[in-house]
C-alpha positions in Angstrom: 156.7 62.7 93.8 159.8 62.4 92.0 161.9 64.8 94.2 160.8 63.4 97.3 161.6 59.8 96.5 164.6 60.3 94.1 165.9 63.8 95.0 167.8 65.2 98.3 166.5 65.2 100.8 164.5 61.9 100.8 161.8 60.8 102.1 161.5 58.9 105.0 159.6 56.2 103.2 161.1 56.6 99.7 162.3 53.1 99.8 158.8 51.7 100.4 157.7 53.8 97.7 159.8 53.1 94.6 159.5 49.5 95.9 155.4 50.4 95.1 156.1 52.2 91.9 157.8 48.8 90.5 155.1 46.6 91.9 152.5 49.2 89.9 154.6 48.5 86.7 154.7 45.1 86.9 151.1 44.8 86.6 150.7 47.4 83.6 150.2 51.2 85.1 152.4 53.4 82.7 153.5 56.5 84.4 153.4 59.7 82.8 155.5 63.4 83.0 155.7 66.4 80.9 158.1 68.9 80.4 157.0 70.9 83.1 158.9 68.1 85.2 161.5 68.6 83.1 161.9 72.1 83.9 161.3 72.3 87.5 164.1 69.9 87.8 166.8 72.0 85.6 166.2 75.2 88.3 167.6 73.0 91.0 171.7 74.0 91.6 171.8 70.7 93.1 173.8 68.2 90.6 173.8 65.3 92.9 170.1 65.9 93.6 169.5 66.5 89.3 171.3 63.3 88.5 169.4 61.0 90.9 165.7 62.5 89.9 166.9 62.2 86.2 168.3 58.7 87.2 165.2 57.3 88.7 163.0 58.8 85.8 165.0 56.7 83.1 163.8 53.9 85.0 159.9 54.8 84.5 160.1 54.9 80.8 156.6 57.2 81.2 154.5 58.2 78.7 154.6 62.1 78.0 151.6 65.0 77.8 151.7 66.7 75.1 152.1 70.5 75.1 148.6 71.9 76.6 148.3 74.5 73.7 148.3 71.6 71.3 145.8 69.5 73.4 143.4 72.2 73.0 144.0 73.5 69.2 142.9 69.5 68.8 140.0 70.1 71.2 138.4 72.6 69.3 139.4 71.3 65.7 137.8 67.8 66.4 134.5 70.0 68.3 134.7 71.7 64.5 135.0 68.8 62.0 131.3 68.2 61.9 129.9 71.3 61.0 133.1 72.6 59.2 134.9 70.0 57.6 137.7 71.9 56.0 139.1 73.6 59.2 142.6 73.1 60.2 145.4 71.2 59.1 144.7 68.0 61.0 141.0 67.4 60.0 140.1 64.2 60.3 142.9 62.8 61.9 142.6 61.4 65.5 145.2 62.5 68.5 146.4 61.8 71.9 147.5 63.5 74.5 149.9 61.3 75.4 153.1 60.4 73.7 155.7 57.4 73.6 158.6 59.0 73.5 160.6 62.2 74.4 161.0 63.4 71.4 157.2 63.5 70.0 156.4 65.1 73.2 158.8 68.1 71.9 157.2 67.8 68.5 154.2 69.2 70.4 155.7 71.9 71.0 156.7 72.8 67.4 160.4 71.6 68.7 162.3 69.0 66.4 163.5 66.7 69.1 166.8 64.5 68.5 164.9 60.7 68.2 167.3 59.2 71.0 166.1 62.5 73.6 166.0 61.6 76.9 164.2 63.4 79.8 168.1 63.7 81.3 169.3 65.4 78.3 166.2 67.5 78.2 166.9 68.9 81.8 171.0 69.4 80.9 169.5 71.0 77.9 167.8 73.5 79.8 170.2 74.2 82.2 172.8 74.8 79.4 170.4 77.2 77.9 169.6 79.4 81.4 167.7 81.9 78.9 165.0 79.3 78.1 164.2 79.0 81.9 164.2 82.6 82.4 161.6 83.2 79.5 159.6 80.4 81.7 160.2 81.5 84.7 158.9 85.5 83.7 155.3 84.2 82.1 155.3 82.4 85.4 155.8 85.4 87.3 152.7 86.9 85.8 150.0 84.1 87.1 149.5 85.7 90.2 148.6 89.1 89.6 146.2 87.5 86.8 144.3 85.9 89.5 143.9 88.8 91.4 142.8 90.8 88.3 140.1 88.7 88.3 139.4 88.4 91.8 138.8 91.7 91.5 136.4 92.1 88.6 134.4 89.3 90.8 134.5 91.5 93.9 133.0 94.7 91.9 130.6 92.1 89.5 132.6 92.4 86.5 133.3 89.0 86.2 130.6 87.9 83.6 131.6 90.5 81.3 134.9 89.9 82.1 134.0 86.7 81.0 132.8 87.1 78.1 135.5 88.9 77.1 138.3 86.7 77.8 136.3 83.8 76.3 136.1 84.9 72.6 140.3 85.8 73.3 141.0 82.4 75.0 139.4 80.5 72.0 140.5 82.5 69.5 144.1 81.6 70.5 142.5 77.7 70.4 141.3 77.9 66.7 143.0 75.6 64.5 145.0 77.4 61.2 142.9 78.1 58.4 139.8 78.9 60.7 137.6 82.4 60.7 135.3 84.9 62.6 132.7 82.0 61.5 134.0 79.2 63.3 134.8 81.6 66.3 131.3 82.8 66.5 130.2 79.2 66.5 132.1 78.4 69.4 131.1 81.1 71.5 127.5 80.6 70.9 128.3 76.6 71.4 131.0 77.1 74.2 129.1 74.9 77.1 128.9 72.1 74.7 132.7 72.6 73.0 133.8 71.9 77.0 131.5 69.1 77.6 133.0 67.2 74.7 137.0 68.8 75.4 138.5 67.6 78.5 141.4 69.9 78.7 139.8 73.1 77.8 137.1 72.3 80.5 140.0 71.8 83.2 141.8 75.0 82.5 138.2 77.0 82.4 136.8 75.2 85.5 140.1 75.9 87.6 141.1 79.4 86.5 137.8 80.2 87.9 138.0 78.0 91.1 141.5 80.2 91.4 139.8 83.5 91.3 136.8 82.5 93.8 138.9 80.8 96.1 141.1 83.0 98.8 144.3 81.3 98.9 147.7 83.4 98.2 149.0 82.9 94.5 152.5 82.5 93.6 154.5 82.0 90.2 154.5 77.7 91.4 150.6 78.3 90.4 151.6 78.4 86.8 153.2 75.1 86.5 151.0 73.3 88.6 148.2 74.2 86.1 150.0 73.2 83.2 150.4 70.3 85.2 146.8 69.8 85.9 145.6 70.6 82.7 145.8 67.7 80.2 146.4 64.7 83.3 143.1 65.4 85.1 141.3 65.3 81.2 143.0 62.7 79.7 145.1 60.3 82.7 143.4 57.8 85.3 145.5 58.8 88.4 146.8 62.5 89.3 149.4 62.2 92.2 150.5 65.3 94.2 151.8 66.1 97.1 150.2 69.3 97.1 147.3 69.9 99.2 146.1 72.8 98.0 146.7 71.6 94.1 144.9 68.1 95.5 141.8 70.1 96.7 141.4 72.4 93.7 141.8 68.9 91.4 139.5 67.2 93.2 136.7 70.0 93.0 137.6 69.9 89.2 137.3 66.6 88.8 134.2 66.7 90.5 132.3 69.4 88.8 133.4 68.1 85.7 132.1 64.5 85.8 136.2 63.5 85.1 137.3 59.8 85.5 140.5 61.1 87.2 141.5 60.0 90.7 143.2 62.5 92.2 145.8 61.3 94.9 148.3 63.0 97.7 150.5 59.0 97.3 151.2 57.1 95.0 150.1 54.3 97.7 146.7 55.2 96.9 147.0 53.9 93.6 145.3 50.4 93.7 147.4 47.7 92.7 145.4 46.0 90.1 145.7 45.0 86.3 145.1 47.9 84.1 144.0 44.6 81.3 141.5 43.9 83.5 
């Protein structure tokens, strides 16, 4: 969204659609990014086409996801607290996904954000710091032939052990500090239940396997736009992409999940109602 109607080239009707954005505003919708945005923009070599995307963001003032890791570390401690109550370092506190500022959505990420960051010095950040996007851009790299490792072990009926497999890895990785074999045993016997109660780990399980059934063509872009998916389809009313192929897979996730998330190709089909009422 933001490249098209910000960025070069724009649009045809980019006018028509920031004029839409500002008429959503008015009547309460909060827009929200996450430094995934952040770092597609800083790849660009296009300054005038940075400065006008980081321009037009400033004027959102959006909300921000926190770091998907974090999201479901949270997940699993909250799915925990009941039958272990001295789990983790954050027991009984409550969390969001979403955060106010810049710099609590680095805090997510273990980073100690400057209070006055900015999503534009976030992105000059980056792109002073070419090693950071390199590091990103290489874990990208490796999302493809991940989904056809596991295209593969469906093809020869390896998948549920696979499965299985990968599972008690996955959610050990999720487990909050301080937790054991115990707690990880619990959630693999409970693991249907942890995702009906855990938005974000149900998104990332429910479309990693939609990638591996489906016969489309991965590519390194298939990393961010998961990251992107992850914690907006669990925790956000609207997702809006231009993407038809994210759209669809979103959609089916949604779907299967039972999520309140719209997912839209425009921000034109956002309704423009009251979010009070």
């Amino acid at each position: 969204m933001i490249a098209n109607i910000a960025g070069i080239p724009l649009a045809a009707n980019a006018l028509e659609v920031r004029q839409y954005v500002t008429e959503l505003q008015a009547v309460g919708h909060r827009f929200v990014l996450s430094a995934w945005n952040m770092y597609e923009l800083a790849r660009s070599n296009n300054q005038q086409h940075i400065d006008q995307c980081c321009a037009f963001v400033e004027t959102l003032n959006p909300l921000w996801l926190s770091d998907s890791t974090k999201v479901k570390r949270q997940e699993v401690d909250r799915f925990l607290q009941p039958i272990f109550d001295n789990v983790g370092p954050v027991r009984n506190r409550s969390f969001s996904a979403l955060n106010q500022t810049v710099a609590a959505m680095w805090g997510t990420y273990g980073e100690g954000g400057r209070p006055d960051e900015t999503f534009t010095t976030s992105v000059a950040l980056l792109r002073a710091h070419p090693e950071f996007l390199k590091t990103i851009d290489s874990s990208a790299k490796q999302t493809p032939e991940a989904i056809l490792i596991g295209r593969r072990a469906y093809r020869d009926g390896a998948e549920a052990l696979l499965d299985s497999i990968v599972d008690r890895e996955y959610l050990a990785l999720s487990l909050p500090a301080g937790a054991d074999r115990l707690q990880l045993d619990y959630l693999m016997a409970n693991r249907n239940k942890l995702l009906s109660v855990s938005p974000a780990l149900a998104v990332e399980d429910a479309m990693s396997k939609l990638r591996v059934r489906d016969s489309f063509k991965p590519e390194p872009a298939d990393a961010a736009d998961l990251q992107h998916a992850l914690v907006a389809l669990g925790y956000c009313d609207y997702f809006v992409t231009g993407d038809r192929q994210l759209a669809q897979h979103c959609r089916y996730v949604v779907q299967k999940l039972g999520l309140a998330c719209h997912v839209c190709r425009n921000v034109s089909d956002i309704p423009c109602q009251s979010m009070s009422g």
